[in-house]
C-alpha positions in Angstrom: 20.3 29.4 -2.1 23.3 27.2 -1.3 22.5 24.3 1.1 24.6 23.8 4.0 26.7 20.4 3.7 25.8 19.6 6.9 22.2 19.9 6.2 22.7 17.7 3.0 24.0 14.8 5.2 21.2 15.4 7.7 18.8 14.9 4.8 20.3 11.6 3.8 20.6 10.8 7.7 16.7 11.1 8.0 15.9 10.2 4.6 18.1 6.4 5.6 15.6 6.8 8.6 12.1 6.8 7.2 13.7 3.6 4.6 15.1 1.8 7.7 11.4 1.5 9.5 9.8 1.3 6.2 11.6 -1.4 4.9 10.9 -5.1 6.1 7.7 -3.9 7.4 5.6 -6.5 8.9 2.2 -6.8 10.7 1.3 -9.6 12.8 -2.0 -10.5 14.6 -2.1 -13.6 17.4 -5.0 -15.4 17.6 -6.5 -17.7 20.3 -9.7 -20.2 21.3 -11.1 -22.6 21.5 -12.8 -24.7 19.2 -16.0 -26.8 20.5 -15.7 -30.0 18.9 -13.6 -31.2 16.5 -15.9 -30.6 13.5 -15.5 -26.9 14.3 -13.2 -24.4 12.7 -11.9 -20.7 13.4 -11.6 -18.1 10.3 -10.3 -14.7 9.9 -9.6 -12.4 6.9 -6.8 -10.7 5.8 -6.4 -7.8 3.4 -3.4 -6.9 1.5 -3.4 -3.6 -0.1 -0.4 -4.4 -2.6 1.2 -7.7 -3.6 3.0 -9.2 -0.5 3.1 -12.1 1.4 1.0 -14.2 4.7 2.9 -16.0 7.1 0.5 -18.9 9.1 2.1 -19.8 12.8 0.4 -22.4 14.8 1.7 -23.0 18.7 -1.5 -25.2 20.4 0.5 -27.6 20.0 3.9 -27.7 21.1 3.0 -24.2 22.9 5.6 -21.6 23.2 5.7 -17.6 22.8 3.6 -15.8 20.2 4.5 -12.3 18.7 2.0 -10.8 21.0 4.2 -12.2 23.6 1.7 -14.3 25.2 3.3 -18.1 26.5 0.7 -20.4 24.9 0.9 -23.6 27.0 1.6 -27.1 25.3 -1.1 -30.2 24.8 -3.4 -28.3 22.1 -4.5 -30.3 18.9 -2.3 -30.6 16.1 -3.6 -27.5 13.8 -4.8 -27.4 10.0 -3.9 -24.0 8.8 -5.5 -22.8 4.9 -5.3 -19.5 3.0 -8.1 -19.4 0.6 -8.5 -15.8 -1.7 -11.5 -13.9 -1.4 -14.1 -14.2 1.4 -17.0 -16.2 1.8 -18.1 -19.7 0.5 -16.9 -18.8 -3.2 -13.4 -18.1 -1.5 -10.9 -20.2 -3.7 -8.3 -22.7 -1.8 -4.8 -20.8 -2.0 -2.3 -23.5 -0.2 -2.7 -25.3 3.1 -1.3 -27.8 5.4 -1.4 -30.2 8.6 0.7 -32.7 9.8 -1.1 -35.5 8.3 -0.8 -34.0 4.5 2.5 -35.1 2.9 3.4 -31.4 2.2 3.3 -30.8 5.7 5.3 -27.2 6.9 6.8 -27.7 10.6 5.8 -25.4 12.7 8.9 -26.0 15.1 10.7 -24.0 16.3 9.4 -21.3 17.2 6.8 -23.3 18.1 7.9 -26.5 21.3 8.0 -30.0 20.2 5.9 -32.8 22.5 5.9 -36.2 23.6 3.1 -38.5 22.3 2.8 -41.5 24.3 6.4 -42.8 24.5 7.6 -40.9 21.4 9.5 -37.5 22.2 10.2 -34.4 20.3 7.0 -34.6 18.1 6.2 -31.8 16.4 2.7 -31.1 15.2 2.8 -26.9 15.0 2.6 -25.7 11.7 4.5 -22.3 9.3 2.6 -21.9 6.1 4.5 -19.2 4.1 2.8 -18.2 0.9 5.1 -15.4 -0.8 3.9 -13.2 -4.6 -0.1 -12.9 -3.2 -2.0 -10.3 -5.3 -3.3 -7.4 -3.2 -6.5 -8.3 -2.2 -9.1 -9.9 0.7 -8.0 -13.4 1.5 -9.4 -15.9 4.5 -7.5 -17.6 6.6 -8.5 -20.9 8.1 -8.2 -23.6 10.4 -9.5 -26.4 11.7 -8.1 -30.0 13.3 -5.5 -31.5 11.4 -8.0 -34.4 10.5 -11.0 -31.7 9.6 -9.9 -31.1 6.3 -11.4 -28.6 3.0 -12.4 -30.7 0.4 -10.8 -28.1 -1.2 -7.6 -29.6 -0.5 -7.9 -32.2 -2.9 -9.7 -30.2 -5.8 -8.5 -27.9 -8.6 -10.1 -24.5 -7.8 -11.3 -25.8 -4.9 -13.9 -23.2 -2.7 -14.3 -22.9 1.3 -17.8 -23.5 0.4 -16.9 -27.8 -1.0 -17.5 -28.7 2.5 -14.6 -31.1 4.6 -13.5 -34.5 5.2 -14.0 -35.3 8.7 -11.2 -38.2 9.7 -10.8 -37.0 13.8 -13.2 -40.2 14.7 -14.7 -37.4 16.8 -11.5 -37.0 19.1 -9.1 -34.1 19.5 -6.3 -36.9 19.3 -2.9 -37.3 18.3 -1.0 -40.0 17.2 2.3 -41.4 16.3 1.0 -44.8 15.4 -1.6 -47.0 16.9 0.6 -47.5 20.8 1.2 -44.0 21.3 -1.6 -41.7 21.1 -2.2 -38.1 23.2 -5.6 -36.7 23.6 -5.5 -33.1 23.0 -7.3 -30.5 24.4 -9.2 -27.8 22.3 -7.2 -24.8 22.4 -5.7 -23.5 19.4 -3.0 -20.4 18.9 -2.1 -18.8 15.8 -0.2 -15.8 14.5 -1.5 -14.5 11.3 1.5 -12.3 9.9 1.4 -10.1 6.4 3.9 -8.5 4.8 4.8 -6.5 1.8 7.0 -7.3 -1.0 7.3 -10.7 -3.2 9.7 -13.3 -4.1 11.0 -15.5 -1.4 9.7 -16.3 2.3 9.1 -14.3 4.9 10.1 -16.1 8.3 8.4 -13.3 10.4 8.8 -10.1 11.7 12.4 -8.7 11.6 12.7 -6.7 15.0 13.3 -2.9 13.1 15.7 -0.5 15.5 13.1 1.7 17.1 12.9 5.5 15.9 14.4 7.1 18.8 17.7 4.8 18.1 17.8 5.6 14.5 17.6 9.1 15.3 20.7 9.0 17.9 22.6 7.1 15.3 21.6 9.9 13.0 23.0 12.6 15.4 26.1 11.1 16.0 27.0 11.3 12.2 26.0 14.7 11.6 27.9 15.4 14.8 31.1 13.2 13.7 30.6 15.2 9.9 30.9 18.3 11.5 33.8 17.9 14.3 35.9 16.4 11.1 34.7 19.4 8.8 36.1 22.1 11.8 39.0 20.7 12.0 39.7 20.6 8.3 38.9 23.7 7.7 40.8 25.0 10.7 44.3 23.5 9.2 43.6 25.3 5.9 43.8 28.6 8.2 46.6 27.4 9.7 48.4 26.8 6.6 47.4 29.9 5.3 49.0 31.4 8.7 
């Protein structure tokens, strides 16, 4: 049976379809809380089901919009944010970061900036990026920026090594000893996985919805087949 050149292209219209919405896929959860002191910590798993990547947004801070497209109000405490494979207390430390480590990830924009004390456009949001993960369960975590895994400073460091508590006790920020904020205990973060590997993944790309790849799809076929009339009526013509 011959197949209709027309229904060729509408193949390759819907097959550029289905790879258009699958490609760049993304899935993003936004968390938030409250944390009760600052000794306290939030945690959350993740599962990848092929190699891919985990994107860690924080806004408590310097508020702003998550990708739920909730406004999270500034004045939050200044977030640690940790990946750590597997699940549990034998979970090993993958990557993490606050703004008190000196591999620090700034978390702004999207996240706002702050004033502490005198001291404007402070940022203390973080973006943890960790690209090439195997598939597998993995643990997100975080804590104050001061309530730090021991983990952190350890080779094959586990969730279960305990932490180093520097907060003094205080949901606090500081710039240096003259200019200090005292943060609340509200916390926001946006735990985004994606598949794929090598280089970051900044965050969702916004995909065109289904319905507008399928009009775009229309209009071809329909442009293909308006050219293909006339074409083939000036061959009759010709032939006249």
């Amino acid at each position: 049976m011959r197949v209709k050149p027309w229904a060729r292209v509408w193949a390759l219209v819907l097959g550029a379809m289905v790879w258009g919405q699958a490609r760049g896929h993304a899935d993003t959860v936004s968390y938030t809380g409250t944390l009760a002191n600052p000794e306290d910590t939030f945690s959350t798993t993740v599962t990848l089901t092929a190699s891919g990547t985990v994107t860690l947004q924080t806004y408590g801070f310097g508020g702003g919009v998550n990708a739920a497209g909730t406004t999270i109000a500034p004045g939050g405490f200044d977030a640690f944010v940790g990946l750590f494979s597997g699940t549990g207390d034998g979970a090993v430390f993958v990557d993490g970061t606050s703004d008190i480590l000196t591999n620090y990830m700034p978390g702004c924009p999207p996240a706002g900036t702050a004033t502490i004390g005198s001291v404007g456009g402070q940022c203390g949001d973080v973006t943890l990026e960790l690209t090439g993960l195997s598939a597998g369960t993995y643990t997100v975590l975080l804590t104050d920026a001061a309530y730090l895994p021991a983990a952190v400073y350890e080779i094959g460091g586990t969730l279960g090594d305990g932490f180093f508590d520097l907060t003094g006790g205080a949901f606090q920020t500081c710039v240096d000893e003259n200019n200090c904020n005292t943060d609340t205990a509200d916390w926001a973060l946006d735990v985004t996985t994606g598949a794929g590997s090598g280089g970051t993944t900044p965050g969702p790309v916004p995909e065109p919805p289904s319905v507008e790849l399928a009009g775009m799809g229309m209009l071809l076929v329909t442009a293909w087949m308006y050219r293909r009339q006339r074409q083939e009526l000036n061959e009759v013509k010709g032939r006249a």
